[in-house]
C-alpha positions in Angstrom: 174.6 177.7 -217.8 174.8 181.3 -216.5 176.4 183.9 -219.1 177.9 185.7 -215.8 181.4 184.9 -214.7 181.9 182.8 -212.2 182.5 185.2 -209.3 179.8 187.0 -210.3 176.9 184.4 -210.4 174.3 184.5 -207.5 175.0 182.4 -204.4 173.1 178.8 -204.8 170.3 178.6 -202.5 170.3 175.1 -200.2 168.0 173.4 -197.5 168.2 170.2 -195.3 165.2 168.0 -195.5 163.9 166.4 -192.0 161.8 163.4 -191.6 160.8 162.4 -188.1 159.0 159.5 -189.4 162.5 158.0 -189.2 162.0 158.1 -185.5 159.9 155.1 -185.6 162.5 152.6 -187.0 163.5 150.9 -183.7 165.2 148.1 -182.4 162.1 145.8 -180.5 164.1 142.5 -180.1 165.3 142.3 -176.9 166.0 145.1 -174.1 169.9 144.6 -174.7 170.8 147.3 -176.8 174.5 147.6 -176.0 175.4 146.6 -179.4 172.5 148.8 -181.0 174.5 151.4 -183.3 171.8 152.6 -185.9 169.4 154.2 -183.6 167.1 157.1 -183.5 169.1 159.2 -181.8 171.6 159.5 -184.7 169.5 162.5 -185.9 169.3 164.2 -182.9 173.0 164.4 -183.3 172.7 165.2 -186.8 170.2 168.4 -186.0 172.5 169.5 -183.5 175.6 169.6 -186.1 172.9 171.3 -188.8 171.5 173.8 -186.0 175.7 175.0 -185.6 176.2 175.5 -188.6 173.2 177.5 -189.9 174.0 179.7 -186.6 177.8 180.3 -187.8 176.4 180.6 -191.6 173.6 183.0 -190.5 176.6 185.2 -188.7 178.6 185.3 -192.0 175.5 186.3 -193.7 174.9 188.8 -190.9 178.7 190.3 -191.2 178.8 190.6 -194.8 174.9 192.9 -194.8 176.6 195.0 -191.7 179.6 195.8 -193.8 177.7 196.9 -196.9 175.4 199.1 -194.5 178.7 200.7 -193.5 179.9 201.3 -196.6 177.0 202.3 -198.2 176.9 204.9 -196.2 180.3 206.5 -197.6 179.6 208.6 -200.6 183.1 207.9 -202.3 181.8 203.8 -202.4 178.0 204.4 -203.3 178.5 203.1 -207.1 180.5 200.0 -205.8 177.7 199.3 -203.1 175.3 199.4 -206.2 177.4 196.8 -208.0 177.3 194.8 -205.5 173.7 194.9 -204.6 173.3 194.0 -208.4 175.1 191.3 -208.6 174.1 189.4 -205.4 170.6 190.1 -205.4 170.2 186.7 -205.0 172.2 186.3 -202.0 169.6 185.8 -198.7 169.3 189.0 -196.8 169.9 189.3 -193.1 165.9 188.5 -192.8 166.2 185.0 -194.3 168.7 182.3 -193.2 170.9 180.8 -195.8 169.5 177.5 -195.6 165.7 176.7 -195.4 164.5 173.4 -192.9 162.2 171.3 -194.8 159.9 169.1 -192.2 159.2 166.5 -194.5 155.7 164.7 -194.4 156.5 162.8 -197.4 156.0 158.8 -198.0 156.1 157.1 -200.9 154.4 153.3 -200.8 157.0 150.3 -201.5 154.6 148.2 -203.3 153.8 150.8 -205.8 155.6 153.8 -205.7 157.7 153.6 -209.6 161.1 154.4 -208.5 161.0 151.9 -205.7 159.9 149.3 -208.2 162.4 150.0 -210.5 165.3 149.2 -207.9 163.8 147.0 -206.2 160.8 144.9 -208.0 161.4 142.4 -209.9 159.9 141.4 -213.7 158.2 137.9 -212.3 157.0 140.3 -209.0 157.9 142.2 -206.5 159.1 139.0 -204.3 161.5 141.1 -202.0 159.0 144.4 -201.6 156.0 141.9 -199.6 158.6 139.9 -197.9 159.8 142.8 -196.3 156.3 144.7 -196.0 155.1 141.0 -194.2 158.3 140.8 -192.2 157.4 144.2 -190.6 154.2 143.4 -190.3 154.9 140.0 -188.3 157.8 141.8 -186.4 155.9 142.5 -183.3 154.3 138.6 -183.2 157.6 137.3 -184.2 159.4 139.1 -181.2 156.3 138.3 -178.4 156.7 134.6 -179.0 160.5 134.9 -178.4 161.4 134.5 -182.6 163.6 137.1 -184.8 161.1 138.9 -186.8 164.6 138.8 -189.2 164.0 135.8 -191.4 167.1 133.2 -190.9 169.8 133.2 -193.8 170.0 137.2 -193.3 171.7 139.2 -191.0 170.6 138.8 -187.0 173.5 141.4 -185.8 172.9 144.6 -188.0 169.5 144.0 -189.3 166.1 145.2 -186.7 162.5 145.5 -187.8 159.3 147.0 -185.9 155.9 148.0 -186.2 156.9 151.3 -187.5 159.9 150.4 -189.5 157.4 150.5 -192.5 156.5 154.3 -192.1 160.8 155.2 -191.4 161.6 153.1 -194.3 158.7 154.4 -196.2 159.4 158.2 -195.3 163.1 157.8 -195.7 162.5 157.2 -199.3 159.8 159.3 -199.6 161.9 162.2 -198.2 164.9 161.9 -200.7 162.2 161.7 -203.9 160.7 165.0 -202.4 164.3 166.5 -202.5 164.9 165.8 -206.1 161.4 166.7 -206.9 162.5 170.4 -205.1 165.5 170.4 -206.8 165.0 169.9 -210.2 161.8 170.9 -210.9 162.8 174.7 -209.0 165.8 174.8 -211.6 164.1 173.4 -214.5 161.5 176.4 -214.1 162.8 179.7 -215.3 160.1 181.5 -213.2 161.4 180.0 -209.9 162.2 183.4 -208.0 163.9 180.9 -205.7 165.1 177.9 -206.9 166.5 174.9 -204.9 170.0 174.0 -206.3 171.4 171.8 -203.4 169.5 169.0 -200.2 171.2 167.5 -197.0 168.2 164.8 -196.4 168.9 163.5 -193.1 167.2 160.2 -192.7 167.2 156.6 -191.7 168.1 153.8 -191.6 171.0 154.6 -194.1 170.5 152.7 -197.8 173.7 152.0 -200.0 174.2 148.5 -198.4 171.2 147.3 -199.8 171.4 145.7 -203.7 168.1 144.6 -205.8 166.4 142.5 -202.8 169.6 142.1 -200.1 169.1 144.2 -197.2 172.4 144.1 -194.8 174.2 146.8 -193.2 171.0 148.1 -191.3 169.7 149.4 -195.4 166.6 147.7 -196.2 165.5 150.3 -199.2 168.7 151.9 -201.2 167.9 155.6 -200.8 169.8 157.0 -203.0 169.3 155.1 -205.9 165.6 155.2 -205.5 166.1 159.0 -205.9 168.4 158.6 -208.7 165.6 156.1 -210.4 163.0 158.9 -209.3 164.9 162.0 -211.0 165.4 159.4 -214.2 161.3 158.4 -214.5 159.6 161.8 -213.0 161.8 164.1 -214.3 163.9 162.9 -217.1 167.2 163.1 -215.8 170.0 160.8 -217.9 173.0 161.4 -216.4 174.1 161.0 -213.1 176.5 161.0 -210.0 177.1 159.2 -206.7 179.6 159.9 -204.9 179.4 157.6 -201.7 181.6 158.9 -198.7 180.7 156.4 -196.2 183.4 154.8 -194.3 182.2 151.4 -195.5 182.1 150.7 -199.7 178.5 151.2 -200.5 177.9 147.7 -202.5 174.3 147.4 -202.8 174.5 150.8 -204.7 177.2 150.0 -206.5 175.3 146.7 -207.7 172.0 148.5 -208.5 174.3 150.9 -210.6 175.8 148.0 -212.3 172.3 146.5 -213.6 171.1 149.9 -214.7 174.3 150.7 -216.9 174.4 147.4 -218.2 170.6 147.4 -219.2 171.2 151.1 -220.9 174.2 149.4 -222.8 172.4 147.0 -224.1 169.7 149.0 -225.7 172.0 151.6 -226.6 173.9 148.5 -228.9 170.6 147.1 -229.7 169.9 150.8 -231.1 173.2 151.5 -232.8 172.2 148.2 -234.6 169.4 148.9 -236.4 167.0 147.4 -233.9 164.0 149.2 -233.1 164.5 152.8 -231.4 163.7 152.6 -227.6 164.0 155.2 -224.9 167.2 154.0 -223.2 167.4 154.1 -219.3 169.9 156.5 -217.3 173.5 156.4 -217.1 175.5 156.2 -213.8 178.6 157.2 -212.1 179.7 155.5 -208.9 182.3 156.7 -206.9 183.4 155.6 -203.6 185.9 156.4 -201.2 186.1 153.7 -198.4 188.2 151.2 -196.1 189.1 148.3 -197.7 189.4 146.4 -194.4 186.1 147.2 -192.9 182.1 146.0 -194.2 181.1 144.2 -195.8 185.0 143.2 -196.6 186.4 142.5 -193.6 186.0 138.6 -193.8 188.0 138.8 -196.9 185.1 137.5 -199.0 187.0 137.6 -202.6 183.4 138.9 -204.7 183.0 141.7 -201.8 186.7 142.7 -201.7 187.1 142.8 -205.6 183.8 145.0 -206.0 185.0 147.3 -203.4 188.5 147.7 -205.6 186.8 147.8 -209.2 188.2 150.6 -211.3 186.1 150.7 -214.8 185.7 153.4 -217.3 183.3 153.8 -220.5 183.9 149.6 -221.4 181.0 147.4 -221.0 178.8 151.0 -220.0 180.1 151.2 -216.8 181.6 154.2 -214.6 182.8 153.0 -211.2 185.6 153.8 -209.2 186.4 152.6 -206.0 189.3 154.1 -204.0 190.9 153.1 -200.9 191.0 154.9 -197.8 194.9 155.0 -196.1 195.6 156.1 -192.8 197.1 159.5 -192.5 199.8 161.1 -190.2 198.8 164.5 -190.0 196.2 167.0 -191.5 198.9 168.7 -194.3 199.8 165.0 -194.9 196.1 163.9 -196.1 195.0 167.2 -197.6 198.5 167.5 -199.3 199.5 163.7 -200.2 196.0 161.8 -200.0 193.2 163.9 -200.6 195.5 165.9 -203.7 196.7 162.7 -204.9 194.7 159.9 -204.5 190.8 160.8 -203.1 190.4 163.5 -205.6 190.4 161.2 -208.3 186.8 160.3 -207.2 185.9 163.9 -208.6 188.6 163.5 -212.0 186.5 160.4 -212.7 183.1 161.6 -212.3 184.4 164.6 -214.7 185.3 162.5 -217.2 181.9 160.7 -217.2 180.5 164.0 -217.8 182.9 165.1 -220.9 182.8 161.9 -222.2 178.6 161.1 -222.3 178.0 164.4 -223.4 179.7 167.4 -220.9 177.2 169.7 -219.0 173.5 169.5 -219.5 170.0 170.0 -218.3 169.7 166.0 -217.8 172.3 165.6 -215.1 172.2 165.8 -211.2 174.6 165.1 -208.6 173.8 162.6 -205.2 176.4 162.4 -202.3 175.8 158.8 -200.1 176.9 161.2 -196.8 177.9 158.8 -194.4 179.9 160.2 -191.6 181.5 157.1 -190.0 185.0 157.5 -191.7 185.3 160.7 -189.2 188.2 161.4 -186.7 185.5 161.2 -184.1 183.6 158.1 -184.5 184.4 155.1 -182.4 187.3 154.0 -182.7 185.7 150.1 -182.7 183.8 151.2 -186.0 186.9 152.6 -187.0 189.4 150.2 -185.9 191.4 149.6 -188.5 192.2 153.8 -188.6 191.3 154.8 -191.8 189.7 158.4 -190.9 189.6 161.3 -192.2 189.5 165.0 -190.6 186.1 166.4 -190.3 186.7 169.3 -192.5 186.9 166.6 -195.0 183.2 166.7 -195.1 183.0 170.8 -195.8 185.8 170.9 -198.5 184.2 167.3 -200.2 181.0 169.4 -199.9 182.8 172.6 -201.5 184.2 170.2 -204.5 181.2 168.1 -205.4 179.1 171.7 -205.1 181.9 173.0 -207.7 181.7 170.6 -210.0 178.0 170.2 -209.7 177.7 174.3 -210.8 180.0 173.3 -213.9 178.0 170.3 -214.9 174.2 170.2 -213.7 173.2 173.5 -213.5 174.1 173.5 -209.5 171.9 170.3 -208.6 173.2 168.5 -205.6 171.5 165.7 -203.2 173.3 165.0 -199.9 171.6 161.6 -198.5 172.8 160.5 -194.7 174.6 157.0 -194.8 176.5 155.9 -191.4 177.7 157.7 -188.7 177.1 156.8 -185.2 178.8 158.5 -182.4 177.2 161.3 -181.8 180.6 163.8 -181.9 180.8 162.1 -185.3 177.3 163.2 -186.7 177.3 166.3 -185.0 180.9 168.0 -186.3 180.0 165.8 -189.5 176.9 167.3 -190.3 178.2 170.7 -189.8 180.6 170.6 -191.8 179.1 169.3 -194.6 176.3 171.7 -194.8 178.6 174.3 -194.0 180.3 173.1 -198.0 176.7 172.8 -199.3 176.1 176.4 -198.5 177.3 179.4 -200.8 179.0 182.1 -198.4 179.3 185.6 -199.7 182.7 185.7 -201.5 184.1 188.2 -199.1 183.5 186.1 -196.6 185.1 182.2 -195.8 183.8 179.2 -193.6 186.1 179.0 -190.5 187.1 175.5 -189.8 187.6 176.2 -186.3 183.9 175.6 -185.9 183.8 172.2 -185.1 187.2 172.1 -183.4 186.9 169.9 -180.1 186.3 172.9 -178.1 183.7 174.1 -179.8 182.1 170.9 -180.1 183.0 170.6 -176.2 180.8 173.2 -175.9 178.1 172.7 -178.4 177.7 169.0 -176.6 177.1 170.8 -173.4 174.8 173.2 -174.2 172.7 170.5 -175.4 173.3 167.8 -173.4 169.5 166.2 -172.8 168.7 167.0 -169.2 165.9 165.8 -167.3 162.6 165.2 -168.7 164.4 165.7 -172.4 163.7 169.0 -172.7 166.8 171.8 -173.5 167.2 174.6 -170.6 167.6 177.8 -172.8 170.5 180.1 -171.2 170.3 183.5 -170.0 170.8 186.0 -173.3 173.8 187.1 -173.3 175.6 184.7 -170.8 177.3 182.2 -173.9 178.6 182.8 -176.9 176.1 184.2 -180.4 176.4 181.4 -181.8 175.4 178.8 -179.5 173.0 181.0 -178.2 171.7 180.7 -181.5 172.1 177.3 -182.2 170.0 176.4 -179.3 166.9 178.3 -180.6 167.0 176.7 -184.1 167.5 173.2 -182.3 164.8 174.1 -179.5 162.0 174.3 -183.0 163.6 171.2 -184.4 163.5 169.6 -181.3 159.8 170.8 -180.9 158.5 169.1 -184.0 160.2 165.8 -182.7 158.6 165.8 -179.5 155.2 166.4 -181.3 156.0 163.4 -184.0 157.2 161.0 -180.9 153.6 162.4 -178.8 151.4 160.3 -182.4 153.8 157.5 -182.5 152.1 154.1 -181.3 153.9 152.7 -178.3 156.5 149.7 -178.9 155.6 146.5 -177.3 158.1 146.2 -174.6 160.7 143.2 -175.6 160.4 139.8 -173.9 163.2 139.5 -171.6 164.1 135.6 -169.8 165.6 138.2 -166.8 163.6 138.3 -163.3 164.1 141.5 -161.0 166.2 140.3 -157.8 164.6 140.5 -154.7 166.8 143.6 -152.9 164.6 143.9 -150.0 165.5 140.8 -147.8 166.5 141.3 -144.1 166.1 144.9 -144.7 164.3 148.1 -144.2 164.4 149.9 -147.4 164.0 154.3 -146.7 163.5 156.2 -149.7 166.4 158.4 -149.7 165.5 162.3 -150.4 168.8 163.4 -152.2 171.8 161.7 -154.4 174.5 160.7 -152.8 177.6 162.9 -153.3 179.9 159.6 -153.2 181.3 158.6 -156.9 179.6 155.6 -158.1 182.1 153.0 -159.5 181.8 153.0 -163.5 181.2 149.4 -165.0 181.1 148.2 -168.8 178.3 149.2 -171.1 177.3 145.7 -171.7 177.2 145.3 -168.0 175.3 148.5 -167.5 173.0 147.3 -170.2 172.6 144.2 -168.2 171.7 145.9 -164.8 169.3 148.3 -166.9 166.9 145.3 -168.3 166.6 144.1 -165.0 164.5 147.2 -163.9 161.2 147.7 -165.1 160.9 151.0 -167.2 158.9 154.2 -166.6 156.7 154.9 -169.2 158.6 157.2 -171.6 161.8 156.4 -170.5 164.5 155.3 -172.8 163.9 151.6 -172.0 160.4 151.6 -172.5 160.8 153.7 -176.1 163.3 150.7 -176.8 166.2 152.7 -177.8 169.9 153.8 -175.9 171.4 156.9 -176.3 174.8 156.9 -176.9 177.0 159.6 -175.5 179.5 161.9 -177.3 182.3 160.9 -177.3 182.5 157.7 -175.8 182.8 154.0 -177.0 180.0 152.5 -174.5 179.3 148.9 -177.2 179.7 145.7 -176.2 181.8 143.2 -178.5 179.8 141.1 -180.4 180.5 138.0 -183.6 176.8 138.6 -184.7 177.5 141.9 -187.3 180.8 143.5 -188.7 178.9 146.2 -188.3 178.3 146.5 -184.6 180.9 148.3 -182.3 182.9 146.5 -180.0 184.3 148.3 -176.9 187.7 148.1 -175.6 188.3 147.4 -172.0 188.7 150.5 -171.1 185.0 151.7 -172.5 183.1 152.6 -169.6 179.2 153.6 -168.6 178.1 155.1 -165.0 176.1 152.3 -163.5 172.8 153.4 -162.3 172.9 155.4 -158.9 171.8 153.8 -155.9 170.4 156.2 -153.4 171.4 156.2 -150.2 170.5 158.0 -147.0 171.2 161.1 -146.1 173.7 162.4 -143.5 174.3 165.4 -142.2 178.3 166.3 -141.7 177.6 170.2 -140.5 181.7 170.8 -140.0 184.4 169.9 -137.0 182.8 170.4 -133.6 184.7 172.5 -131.4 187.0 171.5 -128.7 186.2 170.7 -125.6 188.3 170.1 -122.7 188.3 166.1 -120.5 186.1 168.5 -117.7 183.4 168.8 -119.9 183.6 165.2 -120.9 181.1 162.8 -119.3 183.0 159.7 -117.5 
């Protein structure tokens, strides 16, 4: 630990870790996607929420260097200047931004890789690891003849496998290990000039629904305990904490946590008893915060709803709490009642953990499972039973995990992206959170306002894909700094995307029992030369979807790339009984059905009067 004060130690450094591998993970199974939730275009909305925020961080930054130039420049405050500079010399000058973008290239292989194996192999053989590596294999046969490439017994409605599933799930992993590689090894090192203290890793698909060999949820690999098994075998790390923010309780984690305590009790008995001396395995906090009412308890299954409500400390080995979310009135009421009384306990817990296996150390690091889809501003069919909370819950969760991560683990923080699917969800989520991940200069706070709906109002129409995909920069000067700003960091990210989508190998275009209705019969069809200026009549999604499969798609277009964009802000899923998971609309969720064109007339104004002499008979 530092032997400064606290308000005088350096600002912790942070980055967020892309993987655009995770692009390839798509849903091949039919050209309906109306129920699709989990789909690639969750990280667009994810870079456009991290691109805000370093834009409004870098302007902090920014303000704080142009008000020590000012003062500097007073004799009377030269020796407090000084100070200052001393003390925050390892602040990031107006040169640098306050978070670096990691483009991740990492992998890791699922049949080999250690940390994988260790959550997910199994002592007679890694039975789970080659079914899934075959199933992915077989998807794209499976789906040609017509099949499920998702073996029967699990999960049709929120489980999807292609081609390059293996390379998302593979990277995803991959991605989170290179994080906690970064992270700990920088702060291990005393001649780091720049150590990593604290990762947002945005990947997918998400992970904590996934236990020893269940996939469900849309997780196939548990992310974040594969990085928690990673820090424990590559870098010796024994004690450690997941907090799991995710609207929905995180049981395949909570599971995996389970066997791994239970496994280090019983060689820490076998030791106190005189057996022979072994290296015992980690130890394990798991706190989660989550809707009782929602996945994978909704059905009221009694082994699901009593692991999601398990409260156990220090007997048996094990540290898990699990608290329920509760629906809140107002903002003072769930920052002043709920978050002060009940959802800070999650923190209390993980606290006592700490004290009681051995208080702060070199051996302990800190993961967040970051899922976003407990937000005001998801759908309200993922969140139907209204237990939200406000998105600056995801900067001042940030601010308190960061806090007690500096107290106990030398700073060391993983963020790992869970759920989350509207895009206004993501977006004000993500910025948020890193906006808690990132140290601000002490003079300086984090304004809230940020993602307030008019900002995000804004920040949705300045990106906004337009046609062809591509982002039309504005005019300098004619919006605001900081969206001007947020553009050009998204415009790069947005760059290395379109690059990573140009090597991906093209999906095989689902089989469809549809047949394209003949519209031309008893009629000339003209091509029309301009859109009609008429409103076009909105339908459901689901029927939209429909109408969309029935057209062939242009190459490139988001039919033929096999995904849907959903748009901020809106509810545009179908019902469905296949998945707890997928988002039912209400009636009153609407799509624009596709334009038809029409043909052009001319209306060039009233024509002038003209008197029954001028008439013809």
């Amino acid at each position: 630990m530092s032997s400064l004060p606290k308000n005088q130690q350096p600002l912790k450094n942070s980055a967020i870790f892309i993987q655009n591998a995770c692009l390839q993970h798509r849903y091949i199974r039919s050209k309906d996607m109306s129920n699709i939730v989990e789909r690639p275009e969750r990280l667009r909305a994810v870079s456009v929420g991290l691109s805000a925020a370093i834009a409004r961080l870098e302007e902090l930054f920014s303000s704080r260097t142009t008000a020590a130039a000012k003062a500097e420049s007073d004799p009377d405050d030269l020796a407090e200047v000084m100070d200052k500079l001393k003390l925050d010399s390892g602040f990031p000058t107006a040169s640098r931004s306050p978070v670096a973008i990691v483009q991740s290239q990492a992998s890791v292989d699922i049949l080999s890789h250690p940390a994988v194996k260790f959550v997910h192999g199994d002592i007679e053989g890694d039975v789970y690891l080659e079914s899934l590596a075959k199933w992915i294999k077989e998807s794209h046969d499976k789906v040609t003849k017509g099949e499920s490439e998702i073996p029967e017994g699990y999960s049709q409605g929120d489980l999807y496998l292609c081609p390059g599933s293996i390379n998302a799930i593979q990277g995803a992993a991959g991605t989170v290990c290179e994080a906690v590689d970064k992270v700990v090894s920088s702060t291990k090192s005393p001649d780091t000039q720049t150590p990593l203290h604290r990762a947002f890793v945005a990947i997918r698909p998400p992970g904590h629904h996934c236990g020893e060999d269940t996939p469900s949820g849309f997780c196939f690999l548990n992310n974040v305990a594969i990085g928690a098994a990673h820090a424990h075998l590559q870098h010796g790390i024994k004690r450690i904490v997941i907090f799991d923010i995710d609207l929905h309780h995180g049981n395949g984690t909570q599971s995996i946590v389970w066997q791994i305590n239970e496994e280090t009790y019983r060689q820490t008995l076998e030791s106190e008893g005189g057996g022979p001396t072994s290296k015992t395995g980690p130890q394990i906090y798991y706190g989660s915060i989550h809707d009782i009412l929602s996945y994978p308890c909704e059905d009221g299954k009694v082994n699901l709803v009593q692991a999601a409500s398990v409260s156990l400390h220090k007997s048996h080995g094990q540290y898990i709490e699990n608290i329920h979310l509760q629906t809140y009135t107002s903002e003072q009421h769930f920052w002043d009642v709920l978050y002060k009384e009940k959802y800070s306990k999650l923190l209390d817990k993980a606290r006592a953990f700490l004290d009681d296996t051995g208080g702060p150390g070199d051996d302990v690091l800190v993961f967040v499972s970051c899922g976003m889809d407990a937000c005001e501003h998801e759908y309200e069919s993922m969140s139907r039973h209204n237990r939200k909370v406000p998105t600056s819950f995801y900067h001042r969760f940030a601010r308190d995990a960061c806090a007690l991560s500096d107290e106990y683990a030398k700073g060391r923080l993983v963020s790992v992206l869970e759920g989350g699917y509207s895009d206004r969800a993501l977006t004000s989520g993500a910025m948020a959170h890193l906006s808690g991940l990132v140290d601000v200069p002490r003079e300086t706070r984090v304004n809230e306002e940020w993602w307030s709906v008019e900002n995000l109002v804004k920040l949705e129409g300045a990106t906004k894909k337009r046609r062809g995909g591509r982002l039309s920069l504005p005019a300098q000067g004619s919006v605001e700094s900081w969206l001007e700003r947020t553009l050009a960091i998204f415009n790069q990210l947005e760059e290395t995307v379109a690059q990573a989508k140009g090597s991906m190998p093209r999906l095989p275009v689902p089989p469809s029992d549809r047949t394209l209705r003949d519209r031309t019969k008893g009629k000339n069809v003209t091509p029309a030369s301009s859109p009609s200026s008429n409103k076009i009549k909105p339908v459901s999604a689901s029927a939209a979807a429909s109408k969309a499969a029935t057209v062939k798609p242009k190459a490139g277009s988001a039919i033929d790339r096999g995904v849907v964009t959903a748009g901020s802000g809106t509810d545009g899923y179908a019902s469905t009984d296949s998945s707890p998971l997928s988002s039912p609309s209400s009636t009153e969720d609407e799509a624009p059905a596709a334009k038809k064109l029409p043909r052009v007339i001319l209306k060039l104004g009233k024509p002038p009067e003209v008197s029954s002499s001028q008439v013809d008979p």
